[in-house]
N, C-alpha and C positions, 0 to 999 in steps of 0.2 A: 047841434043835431044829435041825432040817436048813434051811440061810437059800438061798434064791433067786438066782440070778445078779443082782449091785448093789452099791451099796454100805449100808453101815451105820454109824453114828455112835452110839456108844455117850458117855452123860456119867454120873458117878455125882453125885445127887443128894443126900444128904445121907448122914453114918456119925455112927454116937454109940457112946460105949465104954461098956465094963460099968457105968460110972458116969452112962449116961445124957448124956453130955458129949459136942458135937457138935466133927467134926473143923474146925480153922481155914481148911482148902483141900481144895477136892475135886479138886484135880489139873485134867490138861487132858483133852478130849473125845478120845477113841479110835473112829479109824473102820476099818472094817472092810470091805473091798471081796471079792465074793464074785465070781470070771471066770469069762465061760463056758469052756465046754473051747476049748483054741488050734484054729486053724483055720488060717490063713498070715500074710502081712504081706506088705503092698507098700511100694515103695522110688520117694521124688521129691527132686528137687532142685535148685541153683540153676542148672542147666543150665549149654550153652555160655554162657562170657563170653568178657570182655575179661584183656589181662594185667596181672596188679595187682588182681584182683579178686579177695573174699575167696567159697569156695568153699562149700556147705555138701551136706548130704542130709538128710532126714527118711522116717521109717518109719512105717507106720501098722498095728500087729497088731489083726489080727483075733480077738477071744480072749483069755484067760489073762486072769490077774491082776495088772495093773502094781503099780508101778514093772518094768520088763524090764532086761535085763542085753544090750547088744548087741557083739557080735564084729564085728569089719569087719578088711577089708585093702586096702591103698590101692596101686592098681597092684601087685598084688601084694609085698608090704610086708608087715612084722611087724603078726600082729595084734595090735588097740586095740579096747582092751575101755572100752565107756560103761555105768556103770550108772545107777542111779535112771532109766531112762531112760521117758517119757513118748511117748505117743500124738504123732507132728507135733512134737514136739521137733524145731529144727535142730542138726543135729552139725557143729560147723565144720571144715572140712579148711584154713584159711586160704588164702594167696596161692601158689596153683601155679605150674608153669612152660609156657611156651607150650607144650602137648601134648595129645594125646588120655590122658585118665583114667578110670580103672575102681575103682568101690568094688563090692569082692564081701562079702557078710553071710555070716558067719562060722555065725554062731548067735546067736537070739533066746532067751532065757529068763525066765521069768518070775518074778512074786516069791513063785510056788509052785517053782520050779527047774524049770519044766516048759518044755520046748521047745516051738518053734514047728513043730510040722511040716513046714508050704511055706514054704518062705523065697524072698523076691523074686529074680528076678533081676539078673545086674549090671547097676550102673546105669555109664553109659559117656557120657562128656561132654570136650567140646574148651575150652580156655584158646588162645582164638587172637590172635596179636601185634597189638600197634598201632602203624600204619601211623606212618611221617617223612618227611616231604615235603622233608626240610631239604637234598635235593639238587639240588631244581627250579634251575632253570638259567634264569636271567632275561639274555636275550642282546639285549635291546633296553631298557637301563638310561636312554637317551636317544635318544628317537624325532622324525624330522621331521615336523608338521603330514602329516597327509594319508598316513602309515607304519602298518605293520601291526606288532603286538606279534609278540613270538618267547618266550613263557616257557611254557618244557619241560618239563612235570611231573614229576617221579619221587619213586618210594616206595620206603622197603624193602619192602612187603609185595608180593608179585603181586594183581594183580587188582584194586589200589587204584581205589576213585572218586573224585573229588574234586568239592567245591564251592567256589566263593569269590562275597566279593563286592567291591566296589569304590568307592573314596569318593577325592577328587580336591581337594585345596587348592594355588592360591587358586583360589576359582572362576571358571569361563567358560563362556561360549556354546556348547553342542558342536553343531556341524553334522555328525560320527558322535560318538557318545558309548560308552564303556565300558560293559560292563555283566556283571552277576553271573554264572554260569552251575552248572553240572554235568555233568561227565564220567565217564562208566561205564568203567573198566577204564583209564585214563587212562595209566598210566606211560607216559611215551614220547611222548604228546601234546602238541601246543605250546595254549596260548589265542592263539590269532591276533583280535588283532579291530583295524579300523580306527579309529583315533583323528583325529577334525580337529577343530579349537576354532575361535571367531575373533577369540581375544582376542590382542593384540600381547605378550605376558610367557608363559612357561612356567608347566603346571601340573604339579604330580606328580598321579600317579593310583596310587594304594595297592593292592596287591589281594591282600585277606585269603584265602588257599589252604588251606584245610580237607581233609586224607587221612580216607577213611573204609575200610575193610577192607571184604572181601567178604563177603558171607553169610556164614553165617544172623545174624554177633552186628553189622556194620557197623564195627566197633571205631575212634571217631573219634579221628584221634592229633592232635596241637596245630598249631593253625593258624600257618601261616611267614608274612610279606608278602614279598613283592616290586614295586618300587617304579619306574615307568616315567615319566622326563619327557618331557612333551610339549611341545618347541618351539616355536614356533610358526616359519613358513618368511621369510625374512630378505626386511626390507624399505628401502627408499632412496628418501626422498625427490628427486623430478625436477630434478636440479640443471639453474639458469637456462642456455638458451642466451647464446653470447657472439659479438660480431661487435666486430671491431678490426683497429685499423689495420697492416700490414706493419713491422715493427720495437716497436709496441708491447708492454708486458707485460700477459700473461693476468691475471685475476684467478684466485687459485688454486683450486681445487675441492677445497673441503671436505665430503665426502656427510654427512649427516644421517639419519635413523630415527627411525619412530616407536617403537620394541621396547623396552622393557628389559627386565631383571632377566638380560641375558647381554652375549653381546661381538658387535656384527657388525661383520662386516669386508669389504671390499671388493675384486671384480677388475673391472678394463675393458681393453676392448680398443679399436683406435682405427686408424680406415681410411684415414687418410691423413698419413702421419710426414712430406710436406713442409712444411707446416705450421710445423715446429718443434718438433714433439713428437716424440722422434727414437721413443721406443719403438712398437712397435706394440701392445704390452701391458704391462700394470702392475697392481700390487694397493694399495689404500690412497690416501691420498688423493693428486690431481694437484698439485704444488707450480706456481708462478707462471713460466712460461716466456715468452724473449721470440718474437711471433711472427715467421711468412716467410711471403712471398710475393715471387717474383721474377715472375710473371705478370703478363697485362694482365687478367684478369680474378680474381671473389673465388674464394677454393680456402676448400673447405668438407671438414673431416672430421668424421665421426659417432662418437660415444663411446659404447659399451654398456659398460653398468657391473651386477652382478650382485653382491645382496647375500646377504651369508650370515650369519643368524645358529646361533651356536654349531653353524657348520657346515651348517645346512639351508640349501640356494641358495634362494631367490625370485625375484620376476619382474623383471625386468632392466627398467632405464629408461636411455631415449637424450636425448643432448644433442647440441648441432653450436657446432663452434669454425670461424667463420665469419673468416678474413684477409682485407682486401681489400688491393688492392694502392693505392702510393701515384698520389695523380693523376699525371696526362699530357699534358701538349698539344703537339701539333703545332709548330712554330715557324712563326711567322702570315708573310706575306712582309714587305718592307720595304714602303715607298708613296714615292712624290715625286710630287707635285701642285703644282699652281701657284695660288696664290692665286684662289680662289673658284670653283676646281670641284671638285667632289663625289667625297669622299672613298671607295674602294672599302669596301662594309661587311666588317668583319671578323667572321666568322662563325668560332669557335674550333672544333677538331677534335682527337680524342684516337683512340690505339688500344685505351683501353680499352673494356670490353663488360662485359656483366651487372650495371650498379648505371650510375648517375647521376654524370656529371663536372659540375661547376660551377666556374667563370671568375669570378675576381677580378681586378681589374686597374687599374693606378696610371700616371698618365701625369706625366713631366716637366716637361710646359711646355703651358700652358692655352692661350697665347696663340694658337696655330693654332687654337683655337674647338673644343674635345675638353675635359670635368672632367678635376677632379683624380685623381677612380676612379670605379670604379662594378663591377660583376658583370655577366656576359652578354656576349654578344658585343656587339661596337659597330658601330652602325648609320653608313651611311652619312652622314655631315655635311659643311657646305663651310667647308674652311679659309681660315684666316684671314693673312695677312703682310700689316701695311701700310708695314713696314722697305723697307731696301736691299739687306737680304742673305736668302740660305735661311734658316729658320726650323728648326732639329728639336728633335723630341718624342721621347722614348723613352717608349715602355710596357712596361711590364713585366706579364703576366700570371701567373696562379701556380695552377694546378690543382686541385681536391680531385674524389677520386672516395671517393662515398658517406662526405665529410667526413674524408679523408683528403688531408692536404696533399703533394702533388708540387712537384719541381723546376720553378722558374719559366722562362719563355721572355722576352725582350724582341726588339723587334722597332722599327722605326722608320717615323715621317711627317716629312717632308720637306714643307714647303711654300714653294716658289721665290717673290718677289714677280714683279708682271707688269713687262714689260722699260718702258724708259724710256728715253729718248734726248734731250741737250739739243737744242734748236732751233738750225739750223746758220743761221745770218745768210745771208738774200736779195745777191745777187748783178748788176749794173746792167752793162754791158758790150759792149764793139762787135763789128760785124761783124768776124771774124777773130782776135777777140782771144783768147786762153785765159783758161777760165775758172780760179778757183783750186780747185783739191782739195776734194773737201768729206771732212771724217774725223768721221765721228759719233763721237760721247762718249756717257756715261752717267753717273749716277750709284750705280750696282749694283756691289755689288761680292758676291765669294764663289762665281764660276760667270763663265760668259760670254752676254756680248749680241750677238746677230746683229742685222744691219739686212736691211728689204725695202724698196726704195721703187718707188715706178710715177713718170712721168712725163707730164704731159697734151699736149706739144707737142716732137714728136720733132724740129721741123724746125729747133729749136735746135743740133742737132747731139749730142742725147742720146738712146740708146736709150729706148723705154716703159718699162723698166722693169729691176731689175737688185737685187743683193745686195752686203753690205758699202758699204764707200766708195765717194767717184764722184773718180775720177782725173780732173785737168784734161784739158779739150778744146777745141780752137776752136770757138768761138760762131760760129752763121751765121744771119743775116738778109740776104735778097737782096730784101725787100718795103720798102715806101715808108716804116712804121712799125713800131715798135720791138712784138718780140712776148717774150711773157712766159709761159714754161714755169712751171707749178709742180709742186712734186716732193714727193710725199709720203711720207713715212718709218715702217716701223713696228719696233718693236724688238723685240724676244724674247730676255729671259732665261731661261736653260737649256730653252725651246721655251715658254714664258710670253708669251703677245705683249702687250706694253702699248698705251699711248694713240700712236696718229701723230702726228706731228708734219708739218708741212709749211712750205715754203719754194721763193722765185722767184729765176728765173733770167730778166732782163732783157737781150734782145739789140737793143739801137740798129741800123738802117739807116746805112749810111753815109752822109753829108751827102750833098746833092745841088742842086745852082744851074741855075734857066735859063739857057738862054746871053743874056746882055743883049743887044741890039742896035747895031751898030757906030755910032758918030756922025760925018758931015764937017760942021764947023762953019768959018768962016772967023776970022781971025782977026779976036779982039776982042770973038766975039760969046759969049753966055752957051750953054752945053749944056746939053741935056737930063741933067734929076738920072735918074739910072741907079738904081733899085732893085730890090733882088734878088728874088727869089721861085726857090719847090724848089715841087717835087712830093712833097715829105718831109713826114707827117702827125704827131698823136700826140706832138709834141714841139716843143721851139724850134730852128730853125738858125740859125746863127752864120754870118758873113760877114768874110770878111778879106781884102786886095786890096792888091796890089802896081802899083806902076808905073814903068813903065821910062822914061821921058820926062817929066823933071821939067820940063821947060822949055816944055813946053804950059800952063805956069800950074797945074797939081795935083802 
């Protein structure tokens, strides 16, 4: 009979032959598909892609009776003819070339040979390229602490966007940190971002750059790195200041860091080359020089030192090479004192300035009542001589400023003993007579002794008073008794006056007799005994008598 638009499956169930004998296989099931009359077919497929991707289209008729027989032409191309073809079956066109494509349907037929009346229209689709980033331009491969990136995107494709992300070994602290991003239409853009860590070693910081193509398909092409060290900025431990003596050696400067995992290296510069450090700039480290200072006071230069690791400067640290000059003193005066007066204090005096001079000092001979040394100036004391001769002392002083030893000074004490003069033997002697010389002596030697002496009785015929020796003079007493000048003496070695001495000078009256009284006696008779008597006191007088007439019986 006439069958309904469907299908049908027909199975034959059993056959037996003229002998009643059943067949051993009833074959396979036959079906039987009844289409409506065609009506059109629409046309879909795997639209725009990527390149490298496999291509396809499917059809879907409205109508007829499949299996269909389809015509097509690919960008217009020789037609390809699909049969058995199915409802949504995919037809593969494989892997195209980056371009816009057009599959036009030829003709649908069916498995009655009937055509499709409406046939789809073309179906029209893009194969668009994938993007390679593998030009990007990484212009900051190694970055200083606190630096901005410079990696410059580029694609083959126009209109590329890109994304990346960013991962960083070894790790550290970021005080600005990297981070992921995405850029629309990018070619030609840089990723600028601030990097600062605060760790003392370099990090890399990786950054995986993902190209994706424009609309509508994105087409992601293979991720590039490019790879940015970040330094960290070069650092120098504060090397010790130094302070030393004028002609001494520096200790050398060797800088130090706390940085690794690169090279830093060193500039300084240096503000004062008389010093001894003849450059005014230098890189690396300062070898051991010897120092200057011809000055009276210390000469100080300051050292900036600026560290650089792997090329990034940092913050510069100062030191000061401090010279003092060698001590100084004054040359103190000389002294001469005389045994037991007070010695002028010696108060040391230097032209140096800016630091502390300190006085050492050694003396040669104790015996003037001064040690053997001591520091500081020296105070007034009273020297000592109890000799014959001048006494000297040499001292010798020896400088340091701020422990800095100078050229020493000596200088001299002088201590004279007090004069001395032996005792000149007293002198007894008459009116008129000359006395003898008196020539004082001493026993001093080493310098010379003056005499002073006073007199207490001028009428001796001796001044009051007078210097040096006393040259003979006539002695005069015109009194009844013998008078006696004493003379005192006092001596002075090199203006030292010692103990006086004193001594007399005795002047006798000249003898003097009453006149006796004349006698007439007669002969035979005895005389008056004649005894003498003077007006002369103070001593005994003598009497001696002559006579001219022996013959009066005496």
């Amino acid at each position: 009979g006439v069958l309904t638009t469907g299908s049908y499956q027909y199975q034959i169930t059993s056959v037996t032959d003229n002998n009643g004998c059943y067949a051993q296989s009833l074959g396979t099931p036959i079906t039987v598909t009844v289409g409506a009359a065609l009506v059109n077919a629409t046309i879909s497929g795997s639209g725009n892609d990527c390149d490298g991707a496999t291509s396809w289209f499917s059809l879907h008729v409205n109508g007829g009776a499949p299996p269909y027989q389809v015509t097509y032409t690919l960008d217009g191309g020789a037609n390809a003819v699909v049969s058995n073809y199915n409802n949504d079956d995919h037809i593969g066109l494989g892997a195209l070339s980056v371009n816009s494509h057009t599959v036009h349907i030829v003709s649908i037929r069916d498995a009655c040979l009937d055509l499709v009346p409406s046939l789809p229209a073309n179906y029209t689709f893009t194969i668009y390229p994938i993007p390679n980033a593998g030009a990007t331009v990484n212009n900051t491969p190694e970055l200083c602490n606190g630096g901005t990136t410079d990696i410059v995107l580029q694609s083959t494709v126009p209109s590329t966007n890109f994304t990346w992300t960013v991962a960083n070994v070894p790790a550290v602290t970021w005080t600005n940190a990297p981070s992921g991003g995405t850029i629309s239409n990018g070619n030609g853009i840089s990723i600028a971002q601030l990097l600062q860590h605060t760790a003392s070693f370099p990090t890399n910081v990786t950054y995986t750059i993902t190209p994706y193509g424009p609309l509508p398909t994105s087409c992601p092409g293979s991720a590039i790195t490019r790879t940015v060290t970040v330094n960290p900025r070069g650092q120098v431990n504060d090397p010790a200041d130094q302070s030393l003596c004028a002609g001494a050696a520096t200790a050398a400067v060797i800088f130090t860091t706390n940085r690794t995992g690169g090279t830093t290296t060193y500039s300084w510069t240096n503000s004062n080359t008389s010093i001894g450090l003849a450059a005014s700039s230098g890189t690396g480290n300062i070898p051991s020089f010897t120092a200057v200072n011809a000055g009276t006071s210390p000469a100080t230069t300051t050292i900036v030192v600026t560290p650089y690791f792997e090329g990034c400067a940092g913050t510069a640290q100062t030191f000061t090479i401090t010279v003092n000059p060698a001590g100084q003193v004054n040359d103190p005066a000389d002294q001469l004192r005389c045994a037991g007066a007070a010695t002028a204090a010696v108060n040391f005096t230097t032209n140096r300035t800016g630091g502390t001079t300190t006085y050492a000092w050694s003396n040669s001979n104790t015996s003037i009542g001064l040690g053997a040394n001591g520091t500081g100036n020296i105070p007034s004391f009273t020297p000592l001589n109890s000799g014959t001769a001048p006494v000297t002392a040499t001292i010798t002083v020896t400088p340091s400023f701020e422990g800095c030893v100078g050229a020493s000074e000596t200088f001299t004490i002088t201590v004279n003993p007090s004069g001395q003069v032996n005792d000149p033997a007293d002198q007894t002697l008459c009116n008129g007579a000359a006395t003898t010389a008196v020539n004082f002596s001493t026993n001093r030697t080493g310098g010379t002794t003056s005499y002073a002496w006073s007199n207490n009785t001028t009428s001796i015929g001796l001044a009051a008073s007078g210097t040096g020796n006393i040259a003979s003079f006539t002695a005069t007493n015109n009194g009844s008794a013998p008078v006696t000048a004493t003379i005192t003496v006092t001596p002075s070695f090199e203006g030292c006056a010692g103990t006086p001495q004193a001594f007399t000078i005795t002047v006798n009256p000249t003898g003097q007799v009453n006149d006796p009284a004349d006698q007439v006696v007669c002969n035979g008779s005895t005389t008056t005994a004649v005894g003498f008597t003077t007006n002369r006191t103070g001593g005994t007088t003598t009497y001696s008598w002559s006579n001219n007439n022996t013959s009066i019986g005496l």
